[in-house]
C-alpha positions in Angstrom: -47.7 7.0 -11.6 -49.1 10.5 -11.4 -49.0 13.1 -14.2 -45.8 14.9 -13.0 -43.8 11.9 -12.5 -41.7 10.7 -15.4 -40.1 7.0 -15.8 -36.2 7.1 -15.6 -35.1 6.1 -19.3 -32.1 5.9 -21.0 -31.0 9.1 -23.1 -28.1 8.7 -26.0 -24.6 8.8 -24.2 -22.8 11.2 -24.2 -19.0 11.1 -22.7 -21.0 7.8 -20.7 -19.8 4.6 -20.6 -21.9 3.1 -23.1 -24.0 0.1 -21.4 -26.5 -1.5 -22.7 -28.2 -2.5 -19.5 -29.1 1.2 -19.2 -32.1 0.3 -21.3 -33.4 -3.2 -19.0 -36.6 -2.4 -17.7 -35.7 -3.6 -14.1 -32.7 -0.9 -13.7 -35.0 2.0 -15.5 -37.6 0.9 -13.0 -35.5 1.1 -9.9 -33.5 4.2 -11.1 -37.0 5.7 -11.2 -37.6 4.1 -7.7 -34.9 5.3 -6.8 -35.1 9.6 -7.8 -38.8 9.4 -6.6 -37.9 8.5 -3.4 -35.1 11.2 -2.8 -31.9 9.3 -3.3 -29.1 11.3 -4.3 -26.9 10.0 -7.0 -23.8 11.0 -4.8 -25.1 8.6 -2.1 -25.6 5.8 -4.7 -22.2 6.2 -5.5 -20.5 5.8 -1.9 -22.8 2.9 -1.4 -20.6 1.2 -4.5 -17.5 1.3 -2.1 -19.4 -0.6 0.5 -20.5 -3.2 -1.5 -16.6 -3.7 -2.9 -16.1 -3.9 0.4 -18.9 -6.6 1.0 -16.7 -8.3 -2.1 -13.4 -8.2 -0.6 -14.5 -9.2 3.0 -15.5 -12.6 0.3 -12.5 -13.0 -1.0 -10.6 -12.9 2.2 -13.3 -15.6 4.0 -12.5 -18.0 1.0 -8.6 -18.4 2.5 -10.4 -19.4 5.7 -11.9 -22.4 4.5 -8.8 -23.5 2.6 -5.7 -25.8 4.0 -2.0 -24.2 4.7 -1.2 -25.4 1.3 -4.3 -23.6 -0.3 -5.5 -26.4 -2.5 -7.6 -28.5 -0.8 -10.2 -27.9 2.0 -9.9 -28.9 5.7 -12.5 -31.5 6.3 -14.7 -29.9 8.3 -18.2 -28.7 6.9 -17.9 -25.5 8.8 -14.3 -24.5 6.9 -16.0 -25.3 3.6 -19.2 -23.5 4.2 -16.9 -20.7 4.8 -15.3 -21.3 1.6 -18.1 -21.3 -0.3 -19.6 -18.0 1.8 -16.5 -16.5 1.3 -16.8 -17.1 -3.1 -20.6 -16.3 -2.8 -20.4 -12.9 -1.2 -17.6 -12.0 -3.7 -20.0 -12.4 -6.6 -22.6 -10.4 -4.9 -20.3 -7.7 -4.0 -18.9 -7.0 -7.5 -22.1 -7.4 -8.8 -23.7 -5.0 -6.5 -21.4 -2.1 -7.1 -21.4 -2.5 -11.1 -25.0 -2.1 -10.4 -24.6 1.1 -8.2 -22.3 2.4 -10.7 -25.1 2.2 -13.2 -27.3 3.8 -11.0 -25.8 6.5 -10.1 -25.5 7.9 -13.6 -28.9 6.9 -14.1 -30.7 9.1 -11.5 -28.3 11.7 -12.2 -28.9 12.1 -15.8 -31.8 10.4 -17.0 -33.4 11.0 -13.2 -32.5 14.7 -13.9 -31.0 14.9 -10.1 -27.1 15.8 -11.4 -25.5 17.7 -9.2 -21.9 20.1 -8.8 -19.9 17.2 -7.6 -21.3 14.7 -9.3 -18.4 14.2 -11.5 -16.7 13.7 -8.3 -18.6 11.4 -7.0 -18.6 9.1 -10.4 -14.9 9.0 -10.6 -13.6 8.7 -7.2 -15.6 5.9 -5.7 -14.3 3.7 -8.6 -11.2 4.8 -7.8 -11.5 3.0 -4.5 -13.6 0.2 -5.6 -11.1 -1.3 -8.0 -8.2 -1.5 -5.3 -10.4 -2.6 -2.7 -11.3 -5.9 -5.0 -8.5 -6.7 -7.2 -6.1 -6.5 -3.8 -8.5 -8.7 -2.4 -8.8 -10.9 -4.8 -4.9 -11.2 -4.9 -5.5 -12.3 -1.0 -7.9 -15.1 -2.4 -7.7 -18.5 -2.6 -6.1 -19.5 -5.4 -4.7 -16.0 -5.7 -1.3 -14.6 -5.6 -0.8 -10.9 -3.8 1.7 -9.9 -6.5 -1.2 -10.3 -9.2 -3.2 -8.4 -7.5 -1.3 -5.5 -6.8 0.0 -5.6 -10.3 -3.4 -6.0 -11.5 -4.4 -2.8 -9.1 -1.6 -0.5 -10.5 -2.6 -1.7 -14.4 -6.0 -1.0 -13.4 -5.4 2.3 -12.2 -3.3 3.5 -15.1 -6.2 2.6 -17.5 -8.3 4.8 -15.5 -5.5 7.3 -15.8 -4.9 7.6 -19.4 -9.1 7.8 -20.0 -9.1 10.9 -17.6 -5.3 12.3 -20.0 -7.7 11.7 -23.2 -10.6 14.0 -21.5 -8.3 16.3 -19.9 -6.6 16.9 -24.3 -9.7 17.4 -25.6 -9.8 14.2 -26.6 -12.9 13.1 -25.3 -13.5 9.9 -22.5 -12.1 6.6 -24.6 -14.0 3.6 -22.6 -12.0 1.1 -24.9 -10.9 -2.2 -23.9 -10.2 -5.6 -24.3 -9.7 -4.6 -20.0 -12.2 -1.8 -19.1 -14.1 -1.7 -15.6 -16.7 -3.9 -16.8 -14.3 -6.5 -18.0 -12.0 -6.5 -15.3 -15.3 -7.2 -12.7 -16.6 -9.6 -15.3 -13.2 -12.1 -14.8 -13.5 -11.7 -11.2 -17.2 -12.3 -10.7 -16.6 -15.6 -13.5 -13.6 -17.0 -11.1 -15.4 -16.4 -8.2 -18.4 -18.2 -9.9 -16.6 -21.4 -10.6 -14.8 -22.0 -7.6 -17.9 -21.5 -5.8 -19.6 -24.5 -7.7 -16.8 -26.4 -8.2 -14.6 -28.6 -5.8 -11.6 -26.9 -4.4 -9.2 -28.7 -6.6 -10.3 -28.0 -9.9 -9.2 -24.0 -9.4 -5.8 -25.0 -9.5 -3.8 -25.6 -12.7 -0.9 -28.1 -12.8 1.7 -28.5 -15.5 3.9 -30.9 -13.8 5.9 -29.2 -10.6 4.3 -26.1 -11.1 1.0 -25.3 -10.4 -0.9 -21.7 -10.8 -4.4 -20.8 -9.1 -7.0 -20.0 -11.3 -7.8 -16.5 -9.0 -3.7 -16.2 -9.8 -4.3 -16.2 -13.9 -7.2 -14.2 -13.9 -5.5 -11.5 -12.2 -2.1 -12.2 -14.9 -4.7 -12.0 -17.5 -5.9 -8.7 -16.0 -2.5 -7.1 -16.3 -1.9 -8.2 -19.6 -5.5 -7.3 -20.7 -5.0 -3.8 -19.1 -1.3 -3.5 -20.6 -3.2 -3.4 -24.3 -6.1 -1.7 -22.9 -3.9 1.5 -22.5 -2.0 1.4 -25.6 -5.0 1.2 -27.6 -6.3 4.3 -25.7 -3.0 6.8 -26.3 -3.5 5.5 -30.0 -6.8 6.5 -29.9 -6.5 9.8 -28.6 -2.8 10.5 -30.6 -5.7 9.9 -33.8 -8.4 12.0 -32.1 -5.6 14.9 -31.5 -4.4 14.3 -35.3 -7.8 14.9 -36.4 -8.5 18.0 -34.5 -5.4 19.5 -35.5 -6.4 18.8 -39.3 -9.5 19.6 -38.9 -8.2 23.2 -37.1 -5.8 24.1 -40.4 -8.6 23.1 -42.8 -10.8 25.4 -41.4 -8.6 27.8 -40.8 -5.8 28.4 -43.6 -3.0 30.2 -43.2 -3.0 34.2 -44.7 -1.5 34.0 -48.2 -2.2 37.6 -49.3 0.7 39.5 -48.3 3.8 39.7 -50.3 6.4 37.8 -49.4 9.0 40.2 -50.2 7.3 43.3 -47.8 8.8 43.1 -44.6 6.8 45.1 -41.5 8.3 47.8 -39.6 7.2 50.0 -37.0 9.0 52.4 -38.3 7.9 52.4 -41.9 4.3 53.0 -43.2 2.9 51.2 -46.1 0.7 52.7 -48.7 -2.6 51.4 -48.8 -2.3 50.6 -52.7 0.7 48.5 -51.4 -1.1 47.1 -48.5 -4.2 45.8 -50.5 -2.1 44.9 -53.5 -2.7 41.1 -55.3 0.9 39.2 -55.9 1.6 38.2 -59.3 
């Protein structure tokens, strides 16, 4: 590497998403890759959307494969190599657009190629992203479509109430237990295990009633996403406490006039009045 070229590396975050796989070698070294060769950050962070895409077109193969009941597969290779297509291509799709999002910010800030509409361009995308899966994923084997439109609209609001907290001043809160990363971690683990395991074991029985393990991990998402958001408007009720304490510490209130002078346009106060200390 020449003289004038620099090595992408992670800097301190700041209102980031704090990830630790900003310092791997392998993503420093394509990030670098990646602003040496001319490609924007903005781009990076369309490509994310087609590689949810790449995800959801998975998740939609995997009911291809399966029986009309959706628990076992048809016996015929072809049906099950699409199943297991189907579960493999999810995995790489999620996978692929964490990685863009991690990119993006990476040849934008570290990569020093940040631009106007940047912040546009990091929020939006992930806007689309998360629908495009977590609908899928409802669509699924072993999924249910409710789950994954209630997942969608929890998912959203968490989203939501990060952008309220930076909108008040209150700074972006990334807390969980059902942030981006988590919510892509469950999918990519279901879609992991019913691509190595036979069709049967991703359902759940408990006598007459049965549940698909896609189906929980969705459940789990709303109810993961449900405390996800009330620990964020705690968080930034305490932030917006603080800031208001802070703001009357530092700046107190006038105490020097007498309480018993009343202003009045009208009237015109001495100044041995005006400047004198209460007893």
């Amino acid at each position: 590497m020449s003289s004038d070229q620099r090595t992408v590396e992670s800097k301190p975050p700041q209102d980031r998403r704090p990830l630790k796989t900003r310092s791997w070698r392998v993503f420093q070294a394509t990030a670098t890759w990646l602003a040496e060769s001319g490609v924007s950050p903005n781009a990076i962070s369309v490509a994310s959307i087609l590689f949810a895409m790449l995800g959801a077109i998975g998740f939609w193969i995997t009911q291809l494969g399966a029986s009309e009941n959706n628990v076992e597969l048809t016996q015929t290779f072809s049906n099950e190599l699409m199943y297991r297509l189907g579960w493999l291509l999810a995995v790489i799709g999620i996978q692929l657009r964490l990685i863009a999002n991690l990119l993006d910010g990476m040849v934008a800030v570290e990569g020093g190629r940040a631009s106007a509409t940047g912040p546009l361009y990091n929020e939006v995308p992930d806007r689309i992203s998360d629908p495009i899966l977590i609908i899928a994923a409802g669509y699924a084997a072993t999924g249910d479509p409710v789950a994954g439109w209630a997942a969608t609209a929890c998912a959203l609001l968490v989203a939501y109430v990060r952008a309220i907290g930076a909108s008040v001043g209150a700074g972006q809160l990334f807390l969980g237990p059902m942030a981006k990363q988590q919510r892509m971690a469950l999918l990519t683990l279901v879609s992991a295990i019913a691509l190595l395991t036979p069709a049967s074991w991703t359902w759940l029985h408990w006598g007459p009633t049965r549940i698909g393990l896609m189906q929980l991990a969705l459940w789990l998402i709303v109810a993961g996403c449900i405390v996800t958001v009330v620990r964020r408007l705690r968080a930034i009720a305490h932030q917006l406490r603080d800031q208001s304490t802070n703001q009357a510490t530092s700046n107190p209130p006038n105490t020097t006039s007498s309480p018993n002078t009343t202003s009045s346009p009208y009237t015109t106060s001495s100044p041995t009045a005006e400047h004198r200390e209460p007893r």
